[in-house]
C-alpha positions in Angstrom: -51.3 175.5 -203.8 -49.1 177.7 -201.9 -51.3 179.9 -198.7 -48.9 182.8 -199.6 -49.8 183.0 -203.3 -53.8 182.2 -202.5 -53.6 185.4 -199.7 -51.4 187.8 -202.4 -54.5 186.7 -204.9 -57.2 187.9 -202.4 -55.9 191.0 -201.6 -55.2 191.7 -205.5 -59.2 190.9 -205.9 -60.3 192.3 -203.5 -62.1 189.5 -202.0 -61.5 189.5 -197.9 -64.4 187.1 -197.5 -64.7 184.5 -200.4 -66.7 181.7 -200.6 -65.2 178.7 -199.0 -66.6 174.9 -199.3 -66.7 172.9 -195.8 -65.8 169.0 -195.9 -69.4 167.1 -195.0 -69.5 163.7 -193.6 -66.0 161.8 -192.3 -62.9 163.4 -191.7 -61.5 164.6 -195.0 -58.0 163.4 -195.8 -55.6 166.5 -196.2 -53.3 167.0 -199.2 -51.0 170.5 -200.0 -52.5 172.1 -197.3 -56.3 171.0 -199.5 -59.2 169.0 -197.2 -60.2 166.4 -199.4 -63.4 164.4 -198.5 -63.8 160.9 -199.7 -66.4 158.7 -201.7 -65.3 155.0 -202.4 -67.8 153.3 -205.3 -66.9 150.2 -206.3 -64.5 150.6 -209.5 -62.8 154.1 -207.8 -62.5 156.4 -205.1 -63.6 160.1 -206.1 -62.0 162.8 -204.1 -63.2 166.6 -204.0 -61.7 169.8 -201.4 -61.8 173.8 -201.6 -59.1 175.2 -203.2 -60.0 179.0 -203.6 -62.6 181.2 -204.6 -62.5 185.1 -205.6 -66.0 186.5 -206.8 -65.5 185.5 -210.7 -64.7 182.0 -209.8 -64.0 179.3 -207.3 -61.0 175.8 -207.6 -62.3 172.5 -206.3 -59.4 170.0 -206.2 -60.4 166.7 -207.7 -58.4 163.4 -207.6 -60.0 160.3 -209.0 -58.3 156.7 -208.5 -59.1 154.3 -211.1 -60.1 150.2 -208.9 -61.2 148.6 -212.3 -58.9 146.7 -214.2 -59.5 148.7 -217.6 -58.6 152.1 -218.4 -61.3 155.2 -218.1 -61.6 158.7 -219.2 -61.0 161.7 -216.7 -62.4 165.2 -217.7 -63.4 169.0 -216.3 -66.9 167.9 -218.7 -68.0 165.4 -216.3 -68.7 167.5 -213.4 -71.1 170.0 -211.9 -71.7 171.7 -208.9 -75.4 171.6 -207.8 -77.2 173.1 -204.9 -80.4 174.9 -204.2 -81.3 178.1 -206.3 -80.7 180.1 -203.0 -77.0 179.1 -202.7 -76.3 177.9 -206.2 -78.3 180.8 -208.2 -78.2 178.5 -211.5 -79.1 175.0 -209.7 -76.2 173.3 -211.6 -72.6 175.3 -212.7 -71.3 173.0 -215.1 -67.1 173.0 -214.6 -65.6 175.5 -217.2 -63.4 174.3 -220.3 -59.9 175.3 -218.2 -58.6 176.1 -221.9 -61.2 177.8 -222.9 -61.5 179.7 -219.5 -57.9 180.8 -219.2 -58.0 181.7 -223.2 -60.3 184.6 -221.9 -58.7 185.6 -218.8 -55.9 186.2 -220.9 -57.0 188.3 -223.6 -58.8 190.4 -220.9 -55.7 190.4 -219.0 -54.0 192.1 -223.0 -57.0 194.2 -223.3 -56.7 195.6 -220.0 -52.8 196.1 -220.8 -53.4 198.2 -223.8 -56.0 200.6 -221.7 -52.5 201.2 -219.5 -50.7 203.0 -222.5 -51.1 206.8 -221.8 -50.7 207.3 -225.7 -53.8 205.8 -226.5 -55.6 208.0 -224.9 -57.1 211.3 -227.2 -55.5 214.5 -226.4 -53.4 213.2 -224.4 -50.6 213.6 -226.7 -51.8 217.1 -227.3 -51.5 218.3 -223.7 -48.1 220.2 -223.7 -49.0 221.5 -226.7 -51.3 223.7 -225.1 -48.8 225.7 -223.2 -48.8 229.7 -224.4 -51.5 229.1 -227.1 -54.5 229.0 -225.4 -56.3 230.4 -222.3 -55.9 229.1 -218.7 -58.9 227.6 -218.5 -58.5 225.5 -220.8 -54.7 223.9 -219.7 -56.6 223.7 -216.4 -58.9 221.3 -217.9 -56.8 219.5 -220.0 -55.0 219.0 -217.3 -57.6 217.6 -214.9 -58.2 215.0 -217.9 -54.8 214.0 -218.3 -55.1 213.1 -214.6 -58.3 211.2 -215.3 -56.8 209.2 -217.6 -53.6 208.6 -215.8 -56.0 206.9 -212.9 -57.9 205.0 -215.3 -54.5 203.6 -216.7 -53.1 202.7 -213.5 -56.8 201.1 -212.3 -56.1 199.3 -216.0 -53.0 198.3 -214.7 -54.1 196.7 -211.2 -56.7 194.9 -212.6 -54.8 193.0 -215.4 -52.0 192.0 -212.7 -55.2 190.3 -210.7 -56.4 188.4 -213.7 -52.6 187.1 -214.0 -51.9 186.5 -211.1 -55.5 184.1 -210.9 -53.9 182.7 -214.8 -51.1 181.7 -212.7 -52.9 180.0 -209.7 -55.4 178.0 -212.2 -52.9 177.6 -215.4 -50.7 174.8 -213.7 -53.2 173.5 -211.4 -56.2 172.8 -214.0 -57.7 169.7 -214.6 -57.1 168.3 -218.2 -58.3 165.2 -219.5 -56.4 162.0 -218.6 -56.6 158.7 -219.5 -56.8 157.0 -216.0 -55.0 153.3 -215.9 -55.9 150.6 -213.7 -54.2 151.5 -209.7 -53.6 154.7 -211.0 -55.3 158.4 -210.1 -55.8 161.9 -212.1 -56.1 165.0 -210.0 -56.5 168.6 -210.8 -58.8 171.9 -210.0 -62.2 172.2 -211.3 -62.9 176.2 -212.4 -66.5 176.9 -211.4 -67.5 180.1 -212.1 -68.9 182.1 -209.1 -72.9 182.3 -209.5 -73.6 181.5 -205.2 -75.7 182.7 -203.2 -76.1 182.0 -199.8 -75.0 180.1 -197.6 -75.6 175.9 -197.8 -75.7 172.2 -198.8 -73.6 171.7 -202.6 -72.6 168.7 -204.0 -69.7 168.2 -206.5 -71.1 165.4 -208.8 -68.9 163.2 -211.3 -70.9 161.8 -214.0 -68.0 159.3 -215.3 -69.3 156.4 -216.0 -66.9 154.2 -214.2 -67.3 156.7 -211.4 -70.4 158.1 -211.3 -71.5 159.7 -207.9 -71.7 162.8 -205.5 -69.9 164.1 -202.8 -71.6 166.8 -200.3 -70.3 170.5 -198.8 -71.7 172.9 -197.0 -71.2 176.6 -199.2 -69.8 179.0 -196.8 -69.4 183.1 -197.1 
């Protein structure tokens, strides 16, 4: 993933100071610009690294290689994050369908859109109507409304390019399900929605049963 589109994303958000995870352990191996830190198990080597974070939701880059000699399953359902209740408010985030995820970014994204059309909003429409048939006053206020709205739209309007500019980032980047040959490796971003706390000790956990294990991070603000 690209520094310059990550940096254009957090200042769209917002989000000066997001939540980073710091490699644990050995030195992490680095890939795209991505530290990835290492577990070998017997049948594969599981591979986890901080992508991004902004406060709805942070990217952990994941990149399984297959040692057995059959065929396994790789899926976004088979991990979690885990931590303390202090740093991880829920215990255990479950990785989000990326599908079902960017399904609803989107239709906020169009809802957001529709709030930018000036039209929709009542009396609007009516405002230069107003002129020479009623009292100063009242323009005057009409007017401060239209203004109101015209605010809200363009608020509208900067929020929805946020939201597509993160449906870009995690869109191409997601991790679908793969079936995993023998010598072979699946890699993509985990979407874990943001629920942290403070800072400390995470693990991103793989539940695969040809791969099952953990690999640790310390949570950063």
């Amino acid at each position: 993933m690209k520094k310059q589109a990550v940096l254009a994303l957090l200042v769209l958000t917002g989000c000066a100071h997001p939540y980073t995870l710091d490699p644990l352990g050995g030195k992490p191996e680095e890939l795209n610009g991505i530290l990835l830190s290492s577990l070998t198990l017997p049948n594969c080597v599981l591979q986890a690294g901080y992508e991004y974070s902004t406060p709805k939701e942070m990217l952990v880059k994941i990149r399984v290689m297959n040692k057995e000699k059959t065929a396994f399953e790789v899926d976004y359902s088979a991990f979690t994050m885990n931590g303390p209740k202090e740093t991880v408010k829920a215990l255990s985030i479950a990785a989000s369908d990326p599908e079902k995820y960017l399904k609803e970014l989107k239709a906020e994204a169009d809802l957001l859109d529709s709030r930018t059309q000036m039209g929709s909003f009542q009396g609007v429409e009516e405002l230069g109507a107003l002129n020479g048939k009623t009292s100063d006053t009242q323009i005057d206020a009409a007017k401060d409304a239209y203004k109101r709205k015209v605010n809200e739209a363009e608020a509208a309007r900067q929020q929805a390019v946020g939201i597509r500019k993160r449906i870009a980032l995690i869109e191409p980047a997601a991790l679908r399900k793969t079936n995993v040959k023998s010598g072979e490796s699946a890699e993509g971003a985990l979407v874990f929605k943001a629920d942290f706390g403070e800072t400390g000790v995470v693990t991103i956990e793989s539940a695969i049963p040809a791969c099952t294990g953990k690999i640790q991070f310390m949570l950063k603000k």
